[in-house]
C-alpha positions, 0 to 999 in steps of 0.5 A: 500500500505504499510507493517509493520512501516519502511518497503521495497516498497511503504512506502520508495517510499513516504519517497524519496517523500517527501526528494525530495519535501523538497530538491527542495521545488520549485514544479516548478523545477520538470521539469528540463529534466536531474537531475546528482545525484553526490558526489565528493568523490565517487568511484561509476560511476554518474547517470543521472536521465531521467523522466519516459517515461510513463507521470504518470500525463498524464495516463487515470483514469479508475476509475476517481473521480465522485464527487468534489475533496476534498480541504485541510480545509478552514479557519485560522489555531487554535491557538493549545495547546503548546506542548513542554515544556518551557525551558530557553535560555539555554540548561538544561543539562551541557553535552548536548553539548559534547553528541550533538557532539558525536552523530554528529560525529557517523552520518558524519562517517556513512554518509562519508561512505555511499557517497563513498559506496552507493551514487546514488544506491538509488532511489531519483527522483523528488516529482511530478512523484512520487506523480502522480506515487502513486496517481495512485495506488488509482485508484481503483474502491472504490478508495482504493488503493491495497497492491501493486501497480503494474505498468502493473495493473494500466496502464490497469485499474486492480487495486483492493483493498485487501480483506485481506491488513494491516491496516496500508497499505493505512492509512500511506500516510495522511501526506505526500499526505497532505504535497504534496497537501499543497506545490504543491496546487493539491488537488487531492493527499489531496482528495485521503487519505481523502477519507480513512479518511472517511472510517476510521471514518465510520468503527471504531466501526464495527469492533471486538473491537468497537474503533480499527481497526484491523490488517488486513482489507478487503479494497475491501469490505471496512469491519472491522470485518474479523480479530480477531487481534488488535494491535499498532505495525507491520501491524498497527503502522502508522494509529494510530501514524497518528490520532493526528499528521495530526490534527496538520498538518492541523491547528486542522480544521478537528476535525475527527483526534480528535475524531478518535484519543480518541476512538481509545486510550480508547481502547488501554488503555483498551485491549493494554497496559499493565504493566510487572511484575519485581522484582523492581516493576518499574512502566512502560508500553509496548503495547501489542496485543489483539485477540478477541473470541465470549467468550474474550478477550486475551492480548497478552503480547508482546513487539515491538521495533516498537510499542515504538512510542506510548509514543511520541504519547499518549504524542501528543495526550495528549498536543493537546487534553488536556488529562493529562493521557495520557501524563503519559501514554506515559511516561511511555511507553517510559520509559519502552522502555528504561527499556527494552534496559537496560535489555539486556547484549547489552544494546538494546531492542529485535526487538520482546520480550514477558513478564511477565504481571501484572493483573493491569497497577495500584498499587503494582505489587507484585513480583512472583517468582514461576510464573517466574520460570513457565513462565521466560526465565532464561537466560534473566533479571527476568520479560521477557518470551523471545526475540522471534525475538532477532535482533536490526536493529537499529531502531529508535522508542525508542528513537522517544519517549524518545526525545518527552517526554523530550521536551513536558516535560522537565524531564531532566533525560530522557537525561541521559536515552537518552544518555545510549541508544546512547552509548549502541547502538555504542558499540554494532553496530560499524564497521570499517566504519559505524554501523551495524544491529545485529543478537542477543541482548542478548550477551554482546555488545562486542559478538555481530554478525554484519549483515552488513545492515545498514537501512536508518533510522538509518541517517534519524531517530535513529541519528536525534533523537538522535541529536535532544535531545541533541540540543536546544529546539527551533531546530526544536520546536514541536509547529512549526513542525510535524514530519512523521514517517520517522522524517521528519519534516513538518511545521505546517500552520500559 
């Protein structure tokens, strides 16, 4: 039911979801008959918000669950490895500060200007319609929900699940329908995604590329192995960025996250990530795709702005299962994000950039000038083929995984780094009210054309993250909170 990481549809419903659930907190209040969604200083007319008049939890189940429902584990929380760094009482960095201010006031004038533009033209209703809304989605007859859910289909019981559906489609709903189950104990919406969780632990290795899942999957059927393409970007993200953090946001009593998480890595590490040839030799790494044939394997050198999530999720992954390499894995990867920002004449990444592979993630990676001249694109920095998709809509994944790092490592220059992209991406986005998506990264910042769409998570994620790094560590601590892909943060049980 969802698209690629950050996508229209089903994905923002589950964001107003939760926004909802941790707004109003009390499930009890999703009863009030009449919500008035108001800002004083908008222009725009208030809207009153009325419950559906179709009663989503009332609605008959025309594939109703024949065996027990599944309840959230039982048993006390594990007492987890640390995860973030220790830091002293203090902020490390002396301009913390100053840069914790500059990016509060790029947020208030954009938030200002989105209260008096935009305030109450989008779609926040209470969390406990939603959920029974999307619950109904599952109502399939292998109770795997479809790539849309269809208000008609669902009323008359036609739902189906895909037969050629992202993988990420139904696999990005585990936290928030845990998070749902934990706040308001229905287990149902618990049950409904552990169910994918078993299907998912069933198929991993029956697909093309034994410990993945591939891009695409026939849910109906509920096969792996009609798609030759693998990847941890669009269409795949949020099922892998899921594995380790819905370990954590159940206490580590269901080790099949554990164990679904070091297959998965093993692979990537083995046909994924992969390290670009630059004339500086620096040692970063970007995750790129892979095509299975009876006869190889092709890697794809590709690079996403989406895809740069895994370094703060090989870095969780790391901390919770105590494996050291793929803390430096996820360094790495975030640091070539960052590497790849600063390559630009904008100074921000391409949303879609292929590059210039080296033959190993390991050891010298000598430079090749006659392969650059064959391959390279000579308007770009030495190492890129090209920025196939050269948009930056002021996406949030870059710096996800600079902040993760420095908090689960305390590398204080990964602030620095932090900060370069911060301003890089106000100078290159700023407008007389707000910031704007840019249509090209590879004209200097002051050249840039504004497409004059700002994407809900530039206030709910880019700048919250970038906020967050400059704040004290123990502000929203990763040890007390998990963050969904939305970077909204849920509290860890105790």
């Amino acid at each position: 039911m969802i698209v690629p990481r950050r996508p229209p549809r089903l994905t923002l419903i589950v964001v107003f979801v939760f926004v909802a659930v941790l707004l109003l907190y009390n499930p009890y209040w999703l009863s009030t008959p009449v919500v008035v969604l108001k800002s004083p200083d908008s222009p725009q007319h208030h809207v009153r918000f009325r419950p559906s008049s179709f009663n989503w939890s009332a609605v008959r189940q025309f594939y109703p669950i024949s065996d027990a429902i599944t309840p959230l584990p039982n048993g006390r929380p594990l007492r987890l490895p640390r995860v973030q760094n220790v830091y002293g009482a203090a902020n490390p960095h002396p301009e913390a500060t100053k840069r914790q201010k500059a990016v509060r006031d790029v947020f208030k004038k954009n938030y200002d200007s989105y209260k008096r533009y935009a305030w109450t033209h989008d779609e926040l209703t209470p969390a406990r319609e939603l959920g029974d809304m999307l619950y109904m989605g599952f109502d399939t007859p292998n109770r795997i929900p479809g790539f849309w859910l269809n208000f008609e289909d669902a009323k008359k019981g036609t739902q189906l699940a895909g037969l050629h559906d992202p993988s990420t489609s139904p696999c990005s709903l585990s936290l928030e329908f845990t998070r749902l189950s934990q706040l308001t104990g229905d287990m149902k919406y618990f049950d409904a995604i552990n169910r994918i969780t078993r299907f998912l632990e069933r198929t991993q290795y029956q697909s093309k590329l034994p410990g993945m899942w591939p891009k695409m999957i026939n849910f109906r059927e509920e096969r792996v192995d009609t798609d030759n393409g693998f990847s941890l970007g669009a269409l795949a993200d949020s099922l892998y960025e899921y594995l380790p953090k819905m370990y954590t946001l159940l206490g580590g009593l269901d080790k099949t996250y554990e164990k679904m998480y070091v297959g998965a890595m093993a692979i990537v590490e083995q046909h994924l990530l992969f390290r670009p040839m630059t004339e500086d030799d620096v040692d970063i790494l970007f995750a790129g795709d892979a095509y299975i044939y009876p006869d190889r394997v092709d890697h794809i050198a590709e690079g996403q702005h989406l895809s740069c999530f895994v370094g703060g999720m090989l870095g969780l992954g790391g901390k919770l299962f105590a494996i050291d390499n793929h803390i430096d894995l996820g360094d790495r990867v975030a640091r070539g994000c960052a590497w790849a920002y600063d390559a630009m004449p904008s100074g921000l990444m391409p949303e879609i950039f292929n590059l210039i592979a080296c033959s190993s993630m390991t050891g010298n990676c000598r430079w090749d000038e006659k392969r650059w001249e064959q391959e390279g694109d000579k308007r770009l920095r030495k190492g890129f083929k090209n920025a196939r998709d050269p948009k930056y809509i002021l996406r949030p994944e870059a710096i996800e995984s600079v902040f993760l790092l420095y908090r689960m490592t305390g590398q204080q220059d990964l602030q620095d780094i932090a900060w370069n992209m911060f301003q890089s991406a106000i100078k290159a986005t700023r407008t007389e009210f707000a910031n704007s998506a840019i249509a090209d990264v590879t004209v200097p910042s002051d050249e840039t054309q504004k497409t004059d769409s700002m994407e809900s998570f530039w206030l709910s994620q880019t700048l919250k993250y970038y906020y967050l790094i400059f704040s004290s560590p123990e502000l929203i601590s990763l040890d007390e909170y998990v963050f969904n892909t939305e970077a909204h943060p849920f509290r860890l049980p105790t």
